[in-house]
N, C-alpha and C positions, 0 to 999 in steps of 0.2 A: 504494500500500500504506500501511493507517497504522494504528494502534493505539496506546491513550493510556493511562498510565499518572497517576489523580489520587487522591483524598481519601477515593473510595469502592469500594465492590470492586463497582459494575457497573465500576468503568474496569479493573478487577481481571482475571488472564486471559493465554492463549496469544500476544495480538494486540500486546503491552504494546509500546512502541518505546522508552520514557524510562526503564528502571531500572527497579528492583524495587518490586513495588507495595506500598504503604503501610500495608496494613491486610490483614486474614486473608480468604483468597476465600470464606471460607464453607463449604455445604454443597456435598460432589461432585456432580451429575448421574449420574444410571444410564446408562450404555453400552447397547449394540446389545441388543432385544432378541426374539429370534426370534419369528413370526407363525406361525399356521398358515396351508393354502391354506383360503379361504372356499368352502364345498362346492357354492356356486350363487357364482361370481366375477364374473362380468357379463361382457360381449366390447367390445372396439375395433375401431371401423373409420373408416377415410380416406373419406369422402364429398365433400370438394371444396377448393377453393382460396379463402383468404382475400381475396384481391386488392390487400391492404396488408397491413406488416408490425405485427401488435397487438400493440400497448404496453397501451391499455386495452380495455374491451371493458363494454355492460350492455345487459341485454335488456329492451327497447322493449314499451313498450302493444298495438304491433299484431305482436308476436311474435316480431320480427325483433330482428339482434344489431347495435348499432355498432359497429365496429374504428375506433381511433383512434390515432395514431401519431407522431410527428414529420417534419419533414423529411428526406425521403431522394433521393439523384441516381437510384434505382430503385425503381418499383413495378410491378404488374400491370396497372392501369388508368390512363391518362390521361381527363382533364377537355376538356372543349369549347374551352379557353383554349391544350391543349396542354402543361400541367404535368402532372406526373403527382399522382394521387391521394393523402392522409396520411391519411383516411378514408373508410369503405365502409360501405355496410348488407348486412347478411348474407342473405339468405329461407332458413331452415332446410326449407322445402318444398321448395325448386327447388336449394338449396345453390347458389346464384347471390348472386353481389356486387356492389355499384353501387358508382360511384367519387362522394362528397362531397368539397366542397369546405369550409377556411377562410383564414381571415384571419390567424391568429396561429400560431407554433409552437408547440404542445402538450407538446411531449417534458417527459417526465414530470411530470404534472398528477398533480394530484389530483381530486375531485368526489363531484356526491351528485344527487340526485332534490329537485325542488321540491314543493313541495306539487300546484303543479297537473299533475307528472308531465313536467315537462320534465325533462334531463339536462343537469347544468352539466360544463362541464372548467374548472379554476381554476388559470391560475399555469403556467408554464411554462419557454420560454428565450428567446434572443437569436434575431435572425432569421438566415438561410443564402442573403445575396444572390447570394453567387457557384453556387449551386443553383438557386433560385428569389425572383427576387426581389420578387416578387406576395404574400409571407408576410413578415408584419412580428415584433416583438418581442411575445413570448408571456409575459415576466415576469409581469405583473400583468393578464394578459388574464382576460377571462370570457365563455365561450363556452356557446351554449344551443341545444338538438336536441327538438324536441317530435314525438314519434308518437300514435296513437291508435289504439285499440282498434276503433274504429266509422268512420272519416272516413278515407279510402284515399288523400288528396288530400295529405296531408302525405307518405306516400311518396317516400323519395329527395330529399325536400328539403336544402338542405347547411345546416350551422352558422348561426347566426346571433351577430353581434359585435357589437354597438351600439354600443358606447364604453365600457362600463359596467368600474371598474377595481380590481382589490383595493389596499387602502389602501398594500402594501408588497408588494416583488417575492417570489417563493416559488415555486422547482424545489425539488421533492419534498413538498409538502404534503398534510396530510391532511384529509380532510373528513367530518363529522358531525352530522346533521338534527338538532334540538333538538324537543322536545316540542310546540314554538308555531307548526315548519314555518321557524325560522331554520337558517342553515346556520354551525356553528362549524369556522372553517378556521384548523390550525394547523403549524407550522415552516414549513422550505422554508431552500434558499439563495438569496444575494441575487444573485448573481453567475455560478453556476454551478463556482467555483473553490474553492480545499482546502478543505476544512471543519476541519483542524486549525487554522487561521485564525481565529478569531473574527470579527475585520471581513468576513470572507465572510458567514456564518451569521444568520440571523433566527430566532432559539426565540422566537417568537413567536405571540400566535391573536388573529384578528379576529372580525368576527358580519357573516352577510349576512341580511337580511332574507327574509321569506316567497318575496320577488319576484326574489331572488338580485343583490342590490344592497346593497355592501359598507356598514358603517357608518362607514367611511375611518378609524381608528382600532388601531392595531396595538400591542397590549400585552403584555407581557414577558408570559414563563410560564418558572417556574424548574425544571421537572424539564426541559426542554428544554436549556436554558441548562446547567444542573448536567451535564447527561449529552452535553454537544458531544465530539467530531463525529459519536456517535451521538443523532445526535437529529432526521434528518430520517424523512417517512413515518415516524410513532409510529403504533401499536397505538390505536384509539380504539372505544370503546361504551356508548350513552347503558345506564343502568338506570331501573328502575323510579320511585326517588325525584329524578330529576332531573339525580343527578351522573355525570360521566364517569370510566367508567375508563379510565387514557392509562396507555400504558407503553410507552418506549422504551427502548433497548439492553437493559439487565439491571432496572430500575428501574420503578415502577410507583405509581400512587395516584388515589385520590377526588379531582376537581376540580369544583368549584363554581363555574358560567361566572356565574350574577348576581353571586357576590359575589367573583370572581377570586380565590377561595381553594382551598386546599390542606386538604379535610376529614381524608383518613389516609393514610398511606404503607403500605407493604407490601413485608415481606423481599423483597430483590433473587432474582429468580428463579435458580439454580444453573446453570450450565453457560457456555456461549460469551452471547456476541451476540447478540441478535434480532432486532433493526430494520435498516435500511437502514445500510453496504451488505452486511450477512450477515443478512439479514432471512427470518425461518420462516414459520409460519402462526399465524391469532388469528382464534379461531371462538367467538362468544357460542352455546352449547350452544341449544336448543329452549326454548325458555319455556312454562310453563304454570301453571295456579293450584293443581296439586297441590301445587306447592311453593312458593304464594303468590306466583307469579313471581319468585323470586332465583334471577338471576343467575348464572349457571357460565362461566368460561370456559377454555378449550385455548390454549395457545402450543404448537408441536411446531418441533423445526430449528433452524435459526442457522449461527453460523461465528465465526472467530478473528478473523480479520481480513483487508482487502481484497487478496488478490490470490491464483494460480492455487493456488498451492500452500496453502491456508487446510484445515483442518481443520473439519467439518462437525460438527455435533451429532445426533446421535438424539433426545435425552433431550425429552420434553413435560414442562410446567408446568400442573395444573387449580386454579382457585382463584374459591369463594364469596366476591368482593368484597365485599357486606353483611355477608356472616357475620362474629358479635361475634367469633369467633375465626378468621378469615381465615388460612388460610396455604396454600401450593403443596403438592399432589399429585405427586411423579414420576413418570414414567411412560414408554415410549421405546418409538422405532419400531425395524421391524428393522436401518435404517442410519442413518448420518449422513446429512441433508439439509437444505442450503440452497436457498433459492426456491421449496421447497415450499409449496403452499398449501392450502388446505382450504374443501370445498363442503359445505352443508347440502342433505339430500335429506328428501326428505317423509315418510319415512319416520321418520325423525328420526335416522339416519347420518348418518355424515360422511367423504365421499370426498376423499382426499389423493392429490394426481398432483402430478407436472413435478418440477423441480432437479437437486440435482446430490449428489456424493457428494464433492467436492473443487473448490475454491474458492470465488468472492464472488460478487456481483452489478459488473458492468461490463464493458467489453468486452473479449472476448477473455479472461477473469479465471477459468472455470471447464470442468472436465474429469469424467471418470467419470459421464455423466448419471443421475438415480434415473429407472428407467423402468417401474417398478411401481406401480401402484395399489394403496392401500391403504384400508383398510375398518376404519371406528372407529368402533364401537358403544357410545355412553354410558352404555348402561343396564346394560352388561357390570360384573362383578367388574373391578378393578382386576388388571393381569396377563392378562387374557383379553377386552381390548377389539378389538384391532388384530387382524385378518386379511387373508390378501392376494388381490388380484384379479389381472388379468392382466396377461401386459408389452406395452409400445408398444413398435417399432422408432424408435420418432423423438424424438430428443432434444431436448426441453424446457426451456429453460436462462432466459438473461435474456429477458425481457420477453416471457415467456408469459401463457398467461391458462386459467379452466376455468373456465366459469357453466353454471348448468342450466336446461334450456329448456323451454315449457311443454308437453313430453309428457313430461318428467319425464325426460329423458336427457341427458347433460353433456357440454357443447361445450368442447374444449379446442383450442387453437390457438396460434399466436406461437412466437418464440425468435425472435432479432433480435439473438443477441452481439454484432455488430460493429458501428463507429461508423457505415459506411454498406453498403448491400445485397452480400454476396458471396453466389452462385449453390452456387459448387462448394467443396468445403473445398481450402484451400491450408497443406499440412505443412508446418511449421519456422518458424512467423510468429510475431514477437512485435507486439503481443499476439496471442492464437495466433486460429488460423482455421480448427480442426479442424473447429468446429460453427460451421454461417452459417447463414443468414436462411432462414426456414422458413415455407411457403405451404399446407402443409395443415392441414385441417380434420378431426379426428379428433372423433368420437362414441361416446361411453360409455354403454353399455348394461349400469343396473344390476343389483342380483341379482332384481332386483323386478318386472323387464320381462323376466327370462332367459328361454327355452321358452317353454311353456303358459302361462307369468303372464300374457303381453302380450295373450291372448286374457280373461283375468278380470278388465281395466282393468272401470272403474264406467262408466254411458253412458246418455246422456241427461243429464246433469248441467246442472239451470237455476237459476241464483239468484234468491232474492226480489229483490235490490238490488244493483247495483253502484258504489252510491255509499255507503259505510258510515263507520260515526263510533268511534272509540276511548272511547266512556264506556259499556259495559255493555252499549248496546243489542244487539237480536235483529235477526235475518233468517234466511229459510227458504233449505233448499236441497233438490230432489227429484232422486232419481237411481233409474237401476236395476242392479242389479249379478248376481253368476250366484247360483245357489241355496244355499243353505247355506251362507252369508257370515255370517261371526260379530262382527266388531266395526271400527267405523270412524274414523277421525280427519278431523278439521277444521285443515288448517295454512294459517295466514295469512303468506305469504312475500313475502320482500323481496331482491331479489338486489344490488342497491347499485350500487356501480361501480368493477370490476376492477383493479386494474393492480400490478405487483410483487409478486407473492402477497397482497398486502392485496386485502381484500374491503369495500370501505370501505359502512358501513351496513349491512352484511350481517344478516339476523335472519332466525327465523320462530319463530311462536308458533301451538301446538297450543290451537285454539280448545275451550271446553263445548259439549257438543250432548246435547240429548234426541230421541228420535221414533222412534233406529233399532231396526227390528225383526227378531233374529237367524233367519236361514235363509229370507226373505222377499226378494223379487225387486224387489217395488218399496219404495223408502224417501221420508219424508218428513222432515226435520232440523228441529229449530227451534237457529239457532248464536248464542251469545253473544260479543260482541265482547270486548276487553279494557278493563279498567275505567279505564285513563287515553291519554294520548297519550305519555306517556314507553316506553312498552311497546312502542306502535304508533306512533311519528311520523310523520307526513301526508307522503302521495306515495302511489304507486301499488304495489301489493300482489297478489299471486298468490293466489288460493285454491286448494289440491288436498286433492280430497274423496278418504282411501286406505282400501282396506275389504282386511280381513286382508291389510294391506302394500302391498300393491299401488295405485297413485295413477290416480287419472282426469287426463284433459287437463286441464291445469290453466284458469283463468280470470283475467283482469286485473280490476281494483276499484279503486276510487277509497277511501282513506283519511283523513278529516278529522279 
């Protein structure tokens, strides 16, 4: 449990352990605030079994999902060696898992996408000989998974570890593709021990090259440092003109990775905690040139502080980072939720599942699961965004995960509270053991896919190019769709790489398109790309073609 009381009012709050805090908390946050039911809610269902417990999770070139996890004395699948498996590949068609193998312990990584569409895991922990002693120290490990869309052969291939090392050790880091296709990776702890410690603690960000090859250099960054011991897994999102926006715990700002500067700050967002280890959700809204591409983004959830009894947040934060007059939006779900995170659908919602209603992220640390799905609509009046979908019986908690896969339906999986695999829950445990390690595979079917939609999917869907370039240029796309279709979207998606409610990279940008013609059967597009790489950073990209809402199978592309 810890909570710090220093100089600014992010440290400001319920969590406070040192005295009264120093300065005024600010603005209050809005409380709970009722949803209606959404009158097409979508449905859940259990399709099949993870075969590891996922921590992270990102969907692959050739369709399929990786679960990736840490060392545990129990999974579902054992390796050819006789260990049991820390990674699996998923097949959404067969809902079948294969057990991969590596070399380094993952437990909580961070990572991102290479340009040429490999998946890195960055940073990790100590090794668990008396488990497995074939798994070495994952500190500064860099681990690399390539699939492909056309080549069946990489299939089921495990990890690859070359030697390749970040410049400093980092459990809990975060990671963000840069405009050039470099990767900026920042915090993490060095040791894995208190974070109210300093000497534990790295607020620190390195740069990995195109080819995911550290430039061995680890340099301070002060809204990390300023905001210990929240300050692991920060909130990160490239914009448009280059700079990041990073925000952890309560605290937020413009970062300039060429010239390691601090462009603007931005009022401390109002309510609890956000980051790790009461960390919510942080979704970059849909991009488009309607609005010149700026910028929007959601924070929703948080907490007081680490442990079971912590108090959870409703309240959201939306905020125009470029805009000359930037400040937060409030806004709030119908309950407190911690560990919630948030999925961008093609539609251009935004699906919020899993956490909890009462405590942190750690083990054994939280109770009251949220097991509602929620539906947030951006383009809604303020007050009439959030509607609710329907409830899961299975609770969702630490080290869940929700991505959405290329039929345009969202895979939720994980919860893993406990240090290592418990089966059955064991009452009266501290840390408690109500909720353990959790093996299915649930599937979310949006309002878009509900009934008759799933029959008016678009089909035949062929792109000019699957190798596309982020400066403006065009390529065609021809489909067919049912008669009397009125209007269609172009989303260029990027699902990132899962883990802790961060959606680390997460984006997608509603492309321009000319050609389509309303109430015609067959269409021919001509789409415009987006006019830099800061918008679209290089790696691998979904297209889904959605005509009155509804999305065709989506497509993988290549992004340069």
């Amino acid at each position: 449990m810890y909570g710090y009381c220093g100089k600014t009012t992010s440290h400001c709050g319920d969590g406070c352990q040192s005295g009264p805090c120093s300065g005024p908390i600010g603005v209050n946050a809005p409380g709970p605030s009722p949803a209606p039911a959404n009158p097409k809610p979508g449905n859940l269902a259990v399709v099949g079994q993870s075969g590891v417990p996922v921590m992270h999770a990102g969907l692959m070139p050739n369709g399929r999902v990786i679960f990736l996890d840490k060392v545990e004395n129990y999974t579902q699948i054992k390796l050819s060696d006789g260990q049991y498996a820390y990674s699996a590949e998923y097949d959404p068609a067969t809902n079948t898992a294969v057990g991969l193998k590596y070399k380094t312990n993952a437990f909580c990584s961070g990572g991102a996408f290479l340009p040429d569409g490999r998946w890195l895991s960055l940073g990790g922990n100590a090794p668990l000989d008396f488990i497995d002693p074939t798994i070495g120290d994952g500190f500064t490990a860099i681990r690399y998974i390539g699939r492909s869309s056309s080549d069946a052969n990489l299939n089921g291939q495990s990890w690859s570890e070359p030697g390749n090392k970040l410049s400093s050790a980092r459990w809990y880091a975060s990671a963000q593709t840069m405009g050039d296709g470099s990767i900026f990776v920042a915090s993490g702890s060095l040791n894995g021990l208190n974070p109210t410690v300093a000497a534990n603690n790295n607020p620190t960000w390195e740069l990995l090259n195109n080819q995911g090859i550290s430039n061995g250099v680890s340099v301070p960054m002060d809204i990390l440092a300023k905001n210990q011991p929240y300050y692991m897994y920060p909130f990160m999102h490239l914009l448009k003109d280059g700079t990041l926006f990073v925000f952890t715990s309560k605290s937020s700002e413009l970062f300039n990775v060429q010239t390691n500067s601090t462009v603007r700050t931005f009022a401390d967002l109002p309510g609890d905690y956000r980051t790790y280890p009461n960390t919510g959700a942080s979704v970059l809204l849909p991009l488009s040139s309607a609005n010149d591409w700026a910028p929007d983004i959601i924070i929703c959830g948080g907490g007081a502080y680490q442990d079971i009894t912590s108090p959870t947040d409703p309240s959201c934060g939306r905020i125009q980072p470029l805009s000359p007059n930037a400040a937060w939006e409030m806004d709030s779900m119908p309950e407190g939720r911690g560990m919630v995170e948030g999925t961008l659908l093609p539609d251009g919602t935004i699906i919020f599942v899993n956490g909890c209603d009462r405590g942190a992220q750690g083990f054994g640390l939280a109770s009251n699961p949220t097991l509602e799905v929620l539906i947030y609509d951006p383009t809604k009046p303020l007050g009439q965004r959030f509607t609710t979908g329907p409830t899961s019986t299975i609770a969702r908690l630490y080290h869940s995960v929700a991505l959405l896969l290329l039929d345009g339906t969202l895979m939720i999986t994980g919860s893993n509270p406990v240090e290592q695999p418990v089966l059955k829950p064991v009452p009266g445990q501290t840390p408690s053991e109500d909720y353990v390690t959790e093996f299915r595979v649930e599937i979310y079917t949006p309002p878009y896919l509900q009934g008759g939609n799933a029959v008016q999917r678009p089909q035949n869907v062929v792109l000019g190019s699957k190798s596309l370039k982020a400066d403006g240029s065009t390529f065609s796309i021809t489909f067919t769709n049912s008669a009397g279709s009125q209007a269609v979207k172009v989303a260029l998606y990027h699902g990132g790489f899962v883990t802790h409610s961060l959606h680390m990279n997460h984006r997608m940008l509603f492309l321009d398109n000319t050609g389509f013609v309303p109430g015609s059967r067959t269409q021919s597009l001509t789409v415009m790309m987006p006019p830099n790489s800061n918008l679209a950073p290089p790696g691998p990209y979904v297209v889904y073609v959605t005509v009155d809402g509804v999305p065709a199978v989506g497509q993988f592309v290549s992004v340069a």
